[in-house]
Backbone as CSV, one residue per row, in Angstrom:
resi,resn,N_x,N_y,N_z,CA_x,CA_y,CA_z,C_x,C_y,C_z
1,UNK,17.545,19.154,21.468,17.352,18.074,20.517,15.879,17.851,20.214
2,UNK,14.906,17.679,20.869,13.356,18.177,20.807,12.674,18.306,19.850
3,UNK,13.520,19.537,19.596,12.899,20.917,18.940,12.736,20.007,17.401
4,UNK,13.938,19.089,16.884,14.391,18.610,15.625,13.315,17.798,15.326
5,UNK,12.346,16.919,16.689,11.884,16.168,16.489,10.403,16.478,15.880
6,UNK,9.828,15.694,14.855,8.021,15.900,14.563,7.793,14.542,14.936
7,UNK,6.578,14.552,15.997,5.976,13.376,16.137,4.854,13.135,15.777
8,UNK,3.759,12.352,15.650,2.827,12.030,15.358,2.093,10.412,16.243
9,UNK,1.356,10.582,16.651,0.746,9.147,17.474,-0.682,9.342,17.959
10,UNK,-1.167,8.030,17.961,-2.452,8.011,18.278,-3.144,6.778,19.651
11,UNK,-3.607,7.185,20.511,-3.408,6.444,21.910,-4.545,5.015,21.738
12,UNK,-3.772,4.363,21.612,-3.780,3.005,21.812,-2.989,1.879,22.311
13,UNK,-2.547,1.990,24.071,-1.245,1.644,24.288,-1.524,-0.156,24.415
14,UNK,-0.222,-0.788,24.400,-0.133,-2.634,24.216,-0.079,-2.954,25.596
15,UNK,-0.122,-3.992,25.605,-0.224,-4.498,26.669,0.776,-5.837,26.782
16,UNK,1.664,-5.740,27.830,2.637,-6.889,27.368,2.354,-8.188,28.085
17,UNK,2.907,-8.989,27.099,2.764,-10.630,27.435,2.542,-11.273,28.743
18,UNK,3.409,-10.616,29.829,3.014,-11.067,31.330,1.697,-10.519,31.964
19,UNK,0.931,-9.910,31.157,-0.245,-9.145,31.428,-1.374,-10.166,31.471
20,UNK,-0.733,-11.456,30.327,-2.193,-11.539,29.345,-2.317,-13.044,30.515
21,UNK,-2.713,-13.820,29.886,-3.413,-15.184,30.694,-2.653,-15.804,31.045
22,UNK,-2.815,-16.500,32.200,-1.611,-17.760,31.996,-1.555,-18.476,30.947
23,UNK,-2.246,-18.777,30.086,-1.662,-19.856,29.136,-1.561,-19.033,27.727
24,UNK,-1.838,-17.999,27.260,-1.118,-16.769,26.640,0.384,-16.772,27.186
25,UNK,0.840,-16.579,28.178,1.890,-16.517,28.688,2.865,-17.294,28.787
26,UNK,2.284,-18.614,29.302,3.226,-19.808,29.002,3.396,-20.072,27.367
27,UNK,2.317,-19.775,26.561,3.091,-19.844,24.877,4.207,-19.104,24.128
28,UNK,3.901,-17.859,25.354,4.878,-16.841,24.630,6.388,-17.234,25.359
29,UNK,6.233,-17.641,26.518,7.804,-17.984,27.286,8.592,-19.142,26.538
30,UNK,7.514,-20.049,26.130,7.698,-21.359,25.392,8.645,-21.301,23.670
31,UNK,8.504,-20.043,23.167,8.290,-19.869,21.728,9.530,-19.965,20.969
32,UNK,10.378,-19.306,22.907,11.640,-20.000,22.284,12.602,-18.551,22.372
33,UNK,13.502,-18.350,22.438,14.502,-17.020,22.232,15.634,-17.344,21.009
34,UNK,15.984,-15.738,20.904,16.548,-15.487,19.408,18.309,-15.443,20.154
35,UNK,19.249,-14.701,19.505,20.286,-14.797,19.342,20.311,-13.797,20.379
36,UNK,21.297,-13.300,22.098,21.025,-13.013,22.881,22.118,-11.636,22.786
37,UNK,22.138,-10.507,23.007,22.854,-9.185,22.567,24.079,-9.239,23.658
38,UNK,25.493,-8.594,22.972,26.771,-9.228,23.952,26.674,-8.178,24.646
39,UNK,26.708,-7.596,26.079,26.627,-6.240,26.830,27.844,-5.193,26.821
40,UNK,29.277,-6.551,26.268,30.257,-5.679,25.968,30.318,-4.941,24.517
41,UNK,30.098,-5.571,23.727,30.235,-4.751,22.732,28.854,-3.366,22.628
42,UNK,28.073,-3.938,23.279,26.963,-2.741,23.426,27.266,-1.503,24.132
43,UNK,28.172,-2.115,24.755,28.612,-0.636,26.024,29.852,-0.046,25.492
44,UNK,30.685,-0.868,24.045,32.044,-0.435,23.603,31.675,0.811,22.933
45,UNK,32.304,1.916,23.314,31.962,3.215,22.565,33.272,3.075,21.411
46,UNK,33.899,2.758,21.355,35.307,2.647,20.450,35.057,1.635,19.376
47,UNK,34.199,0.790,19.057,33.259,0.343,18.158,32.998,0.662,16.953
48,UNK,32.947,2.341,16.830,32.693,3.171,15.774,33.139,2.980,14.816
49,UNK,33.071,2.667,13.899,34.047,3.014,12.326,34.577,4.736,12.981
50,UNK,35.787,4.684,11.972,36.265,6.068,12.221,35.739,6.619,11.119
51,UNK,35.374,7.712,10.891,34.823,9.070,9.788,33.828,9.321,10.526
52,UNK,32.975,10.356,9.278,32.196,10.699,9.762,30.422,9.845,9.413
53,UNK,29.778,9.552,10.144,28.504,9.455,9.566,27.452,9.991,8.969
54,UNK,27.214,9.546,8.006,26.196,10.242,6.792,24.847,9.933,7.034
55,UNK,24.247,10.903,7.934,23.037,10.760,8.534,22.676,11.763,8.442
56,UNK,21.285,12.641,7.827,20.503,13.671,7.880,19.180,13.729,8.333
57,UNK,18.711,13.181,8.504,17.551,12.373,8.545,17.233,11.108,8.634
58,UNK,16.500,10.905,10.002,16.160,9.703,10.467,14.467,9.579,10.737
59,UNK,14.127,8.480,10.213,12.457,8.659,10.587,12.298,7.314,11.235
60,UNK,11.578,7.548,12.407,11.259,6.018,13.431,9.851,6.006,13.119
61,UNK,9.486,4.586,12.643,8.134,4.092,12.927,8.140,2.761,13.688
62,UNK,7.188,3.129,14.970,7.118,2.140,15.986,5.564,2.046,16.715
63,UNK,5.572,2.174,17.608,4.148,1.542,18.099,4.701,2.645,19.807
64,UNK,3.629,2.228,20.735,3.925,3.175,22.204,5.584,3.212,22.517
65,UNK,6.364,2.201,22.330,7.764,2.092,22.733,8.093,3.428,21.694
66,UNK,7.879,3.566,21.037,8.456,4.613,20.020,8.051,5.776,20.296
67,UNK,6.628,6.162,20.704,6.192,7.365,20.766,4.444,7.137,21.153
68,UNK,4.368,7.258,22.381,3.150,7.776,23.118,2.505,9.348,23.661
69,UNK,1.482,9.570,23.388,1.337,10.954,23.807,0.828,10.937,25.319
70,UNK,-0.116,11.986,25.585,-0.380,11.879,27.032,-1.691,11.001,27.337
71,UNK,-1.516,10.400,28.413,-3.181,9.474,28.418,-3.157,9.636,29.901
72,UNK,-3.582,10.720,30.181,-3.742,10.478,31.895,-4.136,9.551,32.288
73,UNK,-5.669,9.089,31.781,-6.174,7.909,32.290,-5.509,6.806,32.852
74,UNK,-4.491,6.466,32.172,-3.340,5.222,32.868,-2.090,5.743,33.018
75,UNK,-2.128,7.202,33.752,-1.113,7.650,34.455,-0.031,8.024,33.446
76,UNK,-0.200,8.291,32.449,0.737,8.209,31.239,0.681,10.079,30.528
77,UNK,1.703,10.891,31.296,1.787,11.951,30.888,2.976,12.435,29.463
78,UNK,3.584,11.632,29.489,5.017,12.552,28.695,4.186,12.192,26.913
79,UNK,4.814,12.160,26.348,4.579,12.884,24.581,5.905,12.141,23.817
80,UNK,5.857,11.083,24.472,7.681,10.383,23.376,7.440,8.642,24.279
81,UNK,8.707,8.083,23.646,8.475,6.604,23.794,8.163,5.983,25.050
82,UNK,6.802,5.295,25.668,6.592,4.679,26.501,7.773,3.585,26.910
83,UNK,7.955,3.603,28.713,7.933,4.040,29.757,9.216,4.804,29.782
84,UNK,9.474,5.739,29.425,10.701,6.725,29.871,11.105,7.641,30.662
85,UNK,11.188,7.762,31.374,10.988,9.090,32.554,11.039,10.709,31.739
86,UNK,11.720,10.410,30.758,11.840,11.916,30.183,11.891,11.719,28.712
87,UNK,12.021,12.635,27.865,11.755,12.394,26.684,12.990,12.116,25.634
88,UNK,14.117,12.667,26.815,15.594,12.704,26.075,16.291,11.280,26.413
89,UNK,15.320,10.219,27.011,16.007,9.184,27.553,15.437,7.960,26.868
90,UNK,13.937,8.648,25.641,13.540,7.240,25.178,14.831,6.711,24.111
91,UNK,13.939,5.414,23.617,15.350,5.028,22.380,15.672,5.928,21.399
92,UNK,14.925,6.663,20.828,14.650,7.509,19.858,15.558,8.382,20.080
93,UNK,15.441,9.298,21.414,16.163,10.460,21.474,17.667,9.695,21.596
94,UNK,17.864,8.658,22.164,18.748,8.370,22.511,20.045,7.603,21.001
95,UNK,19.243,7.292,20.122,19.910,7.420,19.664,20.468,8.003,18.303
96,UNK,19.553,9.486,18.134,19.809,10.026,17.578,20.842,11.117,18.212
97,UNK,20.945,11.324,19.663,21.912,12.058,20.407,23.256,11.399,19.872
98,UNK,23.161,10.246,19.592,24.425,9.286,19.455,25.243,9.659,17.651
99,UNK,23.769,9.328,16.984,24.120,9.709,15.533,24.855,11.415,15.444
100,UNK,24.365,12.236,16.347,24.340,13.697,16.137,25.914,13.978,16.656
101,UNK,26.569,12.623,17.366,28.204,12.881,17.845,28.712,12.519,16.897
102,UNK,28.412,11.609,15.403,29.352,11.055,14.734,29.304,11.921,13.220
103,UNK,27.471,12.378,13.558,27.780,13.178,11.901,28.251,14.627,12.182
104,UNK,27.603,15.360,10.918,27.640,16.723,11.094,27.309,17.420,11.487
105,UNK,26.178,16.689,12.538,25.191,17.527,13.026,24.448,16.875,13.612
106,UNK,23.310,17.286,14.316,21.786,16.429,14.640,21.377,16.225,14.031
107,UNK,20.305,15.140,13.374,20.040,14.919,11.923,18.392,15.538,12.805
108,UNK,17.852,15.411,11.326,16.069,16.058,11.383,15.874,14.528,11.558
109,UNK,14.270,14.485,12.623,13.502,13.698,12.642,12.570,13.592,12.576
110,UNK,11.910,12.684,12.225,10.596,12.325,12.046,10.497,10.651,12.767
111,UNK,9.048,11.025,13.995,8.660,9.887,14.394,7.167,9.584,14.266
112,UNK,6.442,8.380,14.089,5.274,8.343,14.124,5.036,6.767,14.675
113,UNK,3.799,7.224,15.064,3.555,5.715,16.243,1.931,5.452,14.615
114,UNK,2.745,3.605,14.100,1.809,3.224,13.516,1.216,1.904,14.164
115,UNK,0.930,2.144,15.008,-0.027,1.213,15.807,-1.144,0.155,15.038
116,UNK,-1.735,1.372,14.462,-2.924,1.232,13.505,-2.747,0.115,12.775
117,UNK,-1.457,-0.004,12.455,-1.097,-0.779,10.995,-0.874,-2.025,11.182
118,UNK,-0.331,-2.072,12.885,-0.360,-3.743,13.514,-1.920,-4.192,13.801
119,UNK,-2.613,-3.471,14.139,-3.623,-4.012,14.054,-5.045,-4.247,13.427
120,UNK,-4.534,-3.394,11.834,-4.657,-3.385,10.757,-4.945,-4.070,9.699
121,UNK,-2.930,-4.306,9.634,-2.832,-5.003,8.470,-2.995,-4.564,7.237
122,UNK,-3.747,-5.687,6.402,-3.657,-5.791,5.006,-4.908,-4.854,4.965
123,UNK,-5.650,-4.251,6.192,-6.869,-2.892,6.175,-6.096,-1.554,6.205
124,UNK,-5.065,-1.322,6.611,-4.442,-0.325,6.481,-3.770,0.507,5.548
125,UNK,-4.305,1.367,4.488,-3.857,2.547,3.434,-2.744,2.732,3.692
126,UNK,-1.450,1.842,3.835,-0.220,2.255,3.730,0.068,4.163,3.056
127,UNK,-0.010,3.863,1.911,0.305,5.131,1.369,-0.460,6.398,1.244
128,UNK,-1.438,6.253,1.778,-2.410,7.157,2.564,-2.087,7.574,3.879
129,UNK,-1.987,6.572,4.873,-1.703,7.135,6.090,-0.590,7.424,6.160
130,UNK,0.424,7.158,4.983,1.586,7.323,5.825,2.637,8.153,4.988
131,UNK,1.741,9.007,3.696,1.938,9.857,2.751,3.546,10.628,3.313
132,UNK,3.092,11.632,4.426,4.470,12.188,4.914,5.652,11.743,4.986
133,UNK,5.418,10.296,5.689,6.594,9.733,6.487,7.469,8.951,5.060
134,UNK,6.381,8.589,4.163,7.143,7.955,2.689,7.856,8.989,1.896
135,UNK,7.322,9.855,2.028,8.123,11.022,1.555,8.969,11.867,1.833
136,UNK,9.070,11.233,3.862,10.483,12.488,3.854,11.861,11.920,3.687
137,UNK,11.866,11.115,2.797,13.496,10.792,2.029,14.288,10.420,3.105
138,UNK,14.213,10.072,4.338,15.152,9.882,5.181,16.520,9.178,4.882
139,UNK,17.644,9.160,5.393,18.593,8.423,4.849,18.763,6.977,5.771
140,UNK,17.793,7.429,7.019,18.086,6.185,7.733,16.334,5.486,8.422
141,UNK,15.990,4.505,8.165,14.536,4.175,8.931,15.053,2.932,9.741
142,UNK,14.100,3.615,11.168,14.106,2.369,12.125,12.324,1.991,12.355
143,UNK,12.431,0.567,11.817,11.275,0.197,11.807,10.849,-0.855,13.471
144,UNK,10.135,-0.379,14.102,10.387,-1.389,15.734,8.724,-1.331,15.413
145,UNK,8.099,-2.251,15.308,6.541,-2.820,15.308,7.038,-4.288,15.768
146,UNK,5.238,-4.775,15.697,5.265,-5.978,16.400,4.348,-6.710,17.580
147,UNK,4.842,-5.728,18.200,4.135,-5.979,19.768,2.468,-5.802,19.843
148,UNK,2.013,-5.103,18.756,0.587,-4.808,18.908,-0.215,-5.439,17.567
149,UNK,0.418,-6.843,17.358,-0.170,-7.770,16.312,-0.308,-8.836,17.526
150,UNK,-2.097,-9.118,16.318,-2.752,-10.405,17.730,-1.999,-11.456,17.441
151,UNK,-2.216,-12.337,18.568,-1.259,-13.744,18.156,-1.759,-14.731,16.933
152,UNK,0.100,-14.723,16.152,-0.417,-15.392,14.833,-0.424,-16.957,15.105
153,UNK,-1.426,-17.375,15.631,-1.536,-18.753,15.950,-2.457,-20.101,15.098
154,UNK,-2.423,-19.756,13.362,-2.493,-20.412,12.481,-1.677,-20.291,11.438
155,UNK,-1.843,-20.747,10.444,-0.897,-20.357,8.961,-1.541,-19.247,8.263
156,UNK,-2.866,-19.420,8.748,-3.517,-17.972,7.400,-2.688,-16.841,8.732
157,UNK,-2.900,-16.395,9.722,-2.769,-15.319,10.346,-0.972,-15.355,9.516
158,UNK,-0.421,-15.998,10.068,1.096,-15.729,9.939,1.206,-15.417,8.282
159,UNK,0.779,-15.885,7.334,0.540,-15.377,5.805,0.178,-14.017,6.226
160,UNK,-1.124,-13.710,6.453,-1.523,-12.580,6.403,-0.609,-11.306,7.535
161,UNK,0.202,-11.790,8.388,1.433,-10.560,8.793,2.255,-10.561,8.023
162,UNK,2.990,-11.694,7.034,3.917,-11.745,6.094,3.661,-10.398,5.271
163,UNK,2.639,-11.066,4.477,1.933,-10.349,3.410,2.081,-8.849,3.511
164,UNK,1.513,-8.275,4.800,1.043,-7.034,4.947,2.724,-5.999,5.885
165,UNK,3.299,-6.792,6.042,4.493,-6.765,6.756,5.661,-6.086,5.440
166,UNK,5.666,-7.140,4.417,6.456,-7.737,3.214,5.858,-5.913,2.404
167,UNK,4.633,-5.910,2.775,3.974,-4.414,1.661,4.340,-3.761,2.188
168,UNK,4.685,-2.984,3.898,5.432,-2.226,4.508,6.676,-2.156,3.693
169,UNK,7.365,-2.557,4.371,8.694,-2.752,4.091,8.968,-2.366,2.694
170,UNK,8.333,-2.744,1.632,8.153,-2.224,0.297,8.002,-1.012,0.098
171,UNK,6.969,-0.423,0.815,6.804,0.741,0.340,7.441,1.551,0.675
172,UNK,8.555,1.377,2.148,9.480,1.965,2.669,10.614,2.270,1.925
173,UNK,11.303,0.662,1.069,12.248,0.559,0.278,11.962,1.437,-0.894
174,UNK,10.861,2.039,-1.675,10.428,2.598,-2.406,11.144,4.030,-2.517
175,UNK,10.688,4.339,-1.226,11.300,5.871,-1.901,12.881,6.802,-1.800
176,UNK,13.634,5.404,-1.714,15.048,5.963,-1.592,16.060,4.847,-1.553
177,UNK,17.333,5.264,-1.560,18.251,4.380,-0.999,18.630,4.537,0.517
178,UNK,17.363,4.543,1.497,17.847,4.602,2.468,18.605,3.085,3.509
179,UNK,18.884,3.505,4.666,19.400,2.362,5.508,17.991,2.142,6.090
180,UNK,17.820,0.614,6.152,16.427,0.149,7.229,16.894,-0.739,7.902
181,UNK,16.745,-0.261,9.465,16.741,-1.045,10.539,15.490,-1.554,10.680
182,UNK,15.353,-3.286,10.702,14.284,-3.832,11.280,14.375,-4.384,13.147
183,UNK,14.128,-4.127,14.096,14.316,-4.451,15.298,12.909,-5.809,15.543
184,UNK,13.531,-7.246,16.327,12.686,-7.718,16.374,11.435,-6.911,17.593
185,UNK,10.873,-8.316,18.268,10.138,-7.497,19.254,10.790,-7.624,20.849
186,UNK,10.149,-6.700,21.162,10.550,-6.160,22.760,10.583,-7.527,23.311
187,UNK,9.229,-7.582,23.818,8.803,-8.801,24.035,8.665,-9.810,23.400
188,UNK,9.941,-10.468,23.445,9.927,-11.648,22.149,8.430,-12.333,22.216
189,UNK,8.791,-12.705,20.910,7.563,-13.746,19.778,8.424,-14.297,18.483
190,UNK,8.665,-15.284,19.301,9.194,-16.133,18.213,8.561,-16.242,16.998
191,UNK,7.096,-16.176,16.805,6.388,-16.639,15.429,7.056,-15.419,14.144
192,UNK,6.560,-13.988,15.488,6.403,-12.782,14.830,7.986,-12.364,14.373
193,UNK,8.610,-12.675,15.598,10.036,-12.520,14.755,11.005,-13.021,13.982
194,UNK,10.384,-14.345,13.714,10.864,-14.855,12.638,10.061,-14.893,10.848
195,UNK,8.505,-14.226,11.198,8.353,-13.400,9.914,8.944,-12.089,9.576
196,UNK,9.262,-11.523,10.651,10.025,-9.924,9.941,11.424,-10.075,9.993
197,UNK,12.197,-11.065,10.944,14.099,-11.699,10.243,13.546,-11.829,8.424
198,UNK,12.930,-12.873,8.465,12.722,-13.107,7.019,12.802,-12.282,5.949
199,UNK,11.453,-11.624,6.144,11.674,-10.624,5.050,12.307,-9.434,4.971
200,UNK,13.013,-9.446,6.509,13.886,-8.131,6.167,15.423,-8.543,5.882
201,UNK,15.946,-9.884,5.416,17.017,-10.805,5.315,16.421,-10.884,3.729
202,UNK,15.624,-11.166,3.079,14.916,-11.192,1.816,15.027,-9.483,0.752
203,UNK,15.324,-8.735,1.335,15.199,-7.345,1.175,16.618,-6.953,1.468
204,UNK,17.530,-7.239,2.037,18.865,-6.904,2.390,18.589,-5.657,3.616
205,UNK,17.770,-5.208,4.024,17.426,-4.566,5.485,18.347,-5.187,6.341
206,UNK,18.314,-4.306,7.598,19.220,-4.737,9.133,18.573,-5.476,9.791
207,UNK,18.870,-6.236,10.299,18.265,-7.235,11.896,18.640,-6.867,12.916
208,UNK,17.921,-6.415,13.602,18.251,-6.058,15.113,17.574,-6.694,15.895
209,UNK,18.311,-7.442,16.682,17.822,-8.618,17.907,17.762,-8.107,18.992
210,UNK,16.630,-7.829,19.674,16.674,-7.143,20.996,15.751,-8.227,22.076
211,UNK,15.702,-9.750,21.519,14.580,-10.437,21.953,14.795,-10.854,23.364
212,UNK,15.993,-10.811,23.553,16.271,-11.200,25.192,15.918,-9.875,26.066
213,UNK,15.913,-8.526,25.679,15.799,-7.413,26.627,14.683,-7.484,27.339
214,UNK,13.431,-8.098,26.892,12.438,-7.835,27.345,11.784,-8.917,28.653
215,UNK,12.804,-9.962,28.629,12.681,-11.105,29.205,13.457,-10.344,30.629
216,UNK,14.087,-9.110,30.423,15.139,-8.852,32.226,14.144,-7.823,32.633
217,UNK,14.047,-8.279,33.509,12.739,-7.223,35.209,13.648,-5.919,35.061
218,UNK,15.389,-5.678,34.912,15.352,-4.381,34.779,15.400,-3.603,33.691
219,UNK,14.440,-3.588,32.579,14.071,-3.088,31.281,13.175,-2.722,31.920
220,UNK,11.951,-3.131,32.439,11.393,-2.499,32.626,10.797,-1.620,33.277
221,UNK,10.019,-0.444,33.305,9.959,1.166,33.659,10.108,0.823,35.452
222,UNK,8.608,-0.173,35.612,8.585,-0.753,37.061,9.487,-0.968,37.976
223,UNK,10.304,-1.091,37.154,12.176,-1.500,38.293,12.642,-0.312,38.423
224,UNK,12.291,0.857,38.127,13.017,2.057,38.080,12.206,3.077,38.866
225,UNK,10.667,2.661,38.790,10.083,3.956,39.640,8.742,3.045,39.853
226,UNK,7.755,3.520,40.657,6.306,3.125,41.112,5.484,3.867,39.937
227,UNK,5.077,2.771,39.336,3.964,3.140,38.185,2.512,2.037,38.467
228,UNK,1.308,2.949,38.605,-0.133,2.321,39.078,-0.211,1.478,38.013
229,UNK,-0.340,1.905,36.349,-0.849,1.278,35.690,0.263,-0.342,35.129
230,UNK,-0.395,-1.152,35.262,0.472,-2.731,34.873,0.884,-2.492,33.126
231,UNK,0.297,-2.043,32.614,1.048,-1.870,30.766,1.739,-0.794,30.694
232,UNK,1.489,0.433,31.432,2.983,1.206,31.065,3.931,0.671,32.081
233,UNK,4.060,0.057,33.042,5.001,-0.237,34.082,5.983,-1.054,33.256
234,UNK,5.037,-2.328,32.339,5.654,-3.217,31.722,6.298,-2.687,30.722
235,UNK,6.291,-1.466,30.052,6.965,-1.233,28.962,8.442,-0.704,29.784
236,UNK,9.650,-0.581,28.491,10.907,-0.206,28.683,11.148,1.024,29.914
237,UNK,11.687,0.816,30.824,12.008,2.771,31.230,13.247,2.719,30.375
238,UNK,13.859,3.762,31.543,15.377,4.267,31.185,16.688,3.117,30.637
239,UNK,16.651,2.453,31.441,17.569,1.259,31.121,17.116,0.294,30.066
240,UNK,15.770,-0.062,29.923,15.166,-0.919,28.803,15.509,0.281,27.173
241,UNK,14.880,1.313,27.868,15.540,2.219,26.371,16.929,2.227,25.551
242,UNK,18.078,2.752,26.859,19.462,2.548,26.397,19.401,0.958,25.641
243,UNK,19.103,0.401,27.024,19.297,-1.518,25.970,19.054,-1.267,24.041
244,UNK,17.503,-0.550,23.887,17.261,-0.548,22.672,18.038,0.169,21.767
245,UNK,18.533,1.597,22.414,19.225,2.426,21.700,20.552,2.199,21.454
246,UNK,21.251,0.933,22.164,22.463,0.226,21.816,22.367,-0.556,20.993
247,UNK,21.436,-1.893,20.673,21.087,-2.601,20.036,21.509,-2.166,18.454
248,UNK,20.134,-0.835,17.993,20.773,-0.045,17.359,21.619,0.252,16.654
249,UNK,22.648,0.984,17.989,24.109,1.790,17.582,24.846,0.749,16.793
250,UNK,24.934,-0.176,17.367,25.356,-1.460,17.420,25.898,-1.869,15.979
251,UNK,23.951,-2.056,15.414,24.102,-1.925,14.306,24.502,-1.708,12.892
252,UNK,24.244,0.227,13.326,24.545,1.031,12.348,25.563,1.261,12.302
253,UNK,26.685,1.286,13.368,28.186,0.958,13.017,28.920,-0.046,12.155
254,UNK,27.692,-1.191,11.502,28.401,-1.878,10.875,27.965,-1.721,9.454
255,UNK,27.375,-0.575,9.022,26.778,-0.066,8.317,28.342,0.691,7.520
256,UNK,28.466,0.040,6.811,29.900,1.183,6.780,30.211,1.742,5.013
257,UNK,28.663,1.146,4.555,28.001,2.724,3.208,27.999,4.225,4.316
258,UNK,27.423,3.769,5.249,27.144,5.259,5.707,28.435,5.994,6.316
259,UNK,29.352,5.915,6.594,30.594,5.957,7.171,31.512,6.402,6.398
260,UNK,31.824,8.119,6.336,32.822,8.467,5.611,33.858,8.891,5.872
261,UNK,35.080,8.248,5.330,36.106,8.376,6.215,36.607,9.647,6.019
């Protein structure tokens, strides 16, 4: 499955919320939680619409959860979504393994870590940097950003993620009739995830609520193996991944343009 994949990323890994200060921390615990994911229907494999799924192409743009390369420096060897033990176990692989049982095939992928663009913004050449990824027609985009926008803790900041958020998403919708999954964040943020519900509810895009996953000790990598560095430990392992790659499935099963019987 690998082989299908093109990645692209550039090392700048996040650092999550229990990292940052105590009173960083107590704002973010405070902010409030979203709508909480049911574990049964996540784990129901019989869920499916029956046919087949019309998936050829899938392109993920995300941030380190999506696709990290190697950074020895903080102990961080593999080349796919931070903290995963292997590369076939991040969300990505995981759930395109899933799409590849219902369609015709494995679909082609394309992943790229736009980091840049969270911390960016309205400085970031959308259609410059991201020339390829607008153009490979995908039929399905999963958009998971978020986590690596500073805290929007006035009205101009939260305008200015709208804004530059709202031009994403645009330029995405641009070049097709594809399906767009918006996923909130890992690590909930109430501010942040209730500007991208918005405009991806404004746009007719997917909502994917994953805001409680990040709040359980076993999402993350740390509960699963001894990791030195405190920001990759804190990101997803194996079990925080599946969580995401169900979330997902979840989803796109109710997607039922794509679903041919």
């Amino acid at each position: 499955m690998a082989k299908r994949f093109h990645t692209t990323w550039e090392f700048k890994h996040i650092m999550p919320p229990h990292l940052l200060n105590r009173r960083q921390a107590i704002m973010l615990s405070a902010i409030g939680t979203l709508a909480s994911l049911d574990p049964a229907l996540l784990a129901a494999e019989d869920e499916s619409p029956r046919g087949q799924l019309q998936v050829r192409k899938v392109l993920f743009l995300g941030n380190s959860i999506t696709l990290h390369g190697p950074a020895p420096q903080i102990g961080w060897t593999g080349n796919w979504g931070m903290a995963a033990s292997r590369e076939e176990l991040d969300y990505a692989h995981r759930l395109t393994q899933r799409i590849g049982q219902h369609a015709s095939g494995e679909p082609q992928v394309l992943v790229k870590n736009i980091a840049d663009f969270e911390r960016g913004l309205d400085t970031f050449p959308i259609t410059e940097k991201l020339a390829q990824e607008l153009g490979y027609q995908a039929d399905l985009v999963v958009l998971a950003i978020g986590e690596n926008v500073a805290a929007l803790n006035s009205d101009e900041l939260q305008e200015r993620y709208a804004k530059a958020f709202a031009s994403l998403v645009g330029e995405i919708q641009k070049q097709g009739p594809s399906t767009l999954l918006i996923r909130s964040c890992f690590w909930a943020d109430a501010v942040k995830d209730k500007i991208m519900r918005r405009i991806c509810e404004s746009v007719s895009a997917v909502w994917v609520d994953i805001s409680t996953l990040g709040h359980q000790p076993e999402n993350s990598a740390r509960s699963e193996r001894t990791i030195e560095h405190a920001g990759v430990a804190g990101h997803p392992g194996d079990r925080g991944m599946q969580a995401i790659a169900d979330a997902l499935w979840m989803a796109l099963t109710k997607q039922r343009s794509l679903w041919k019987e």
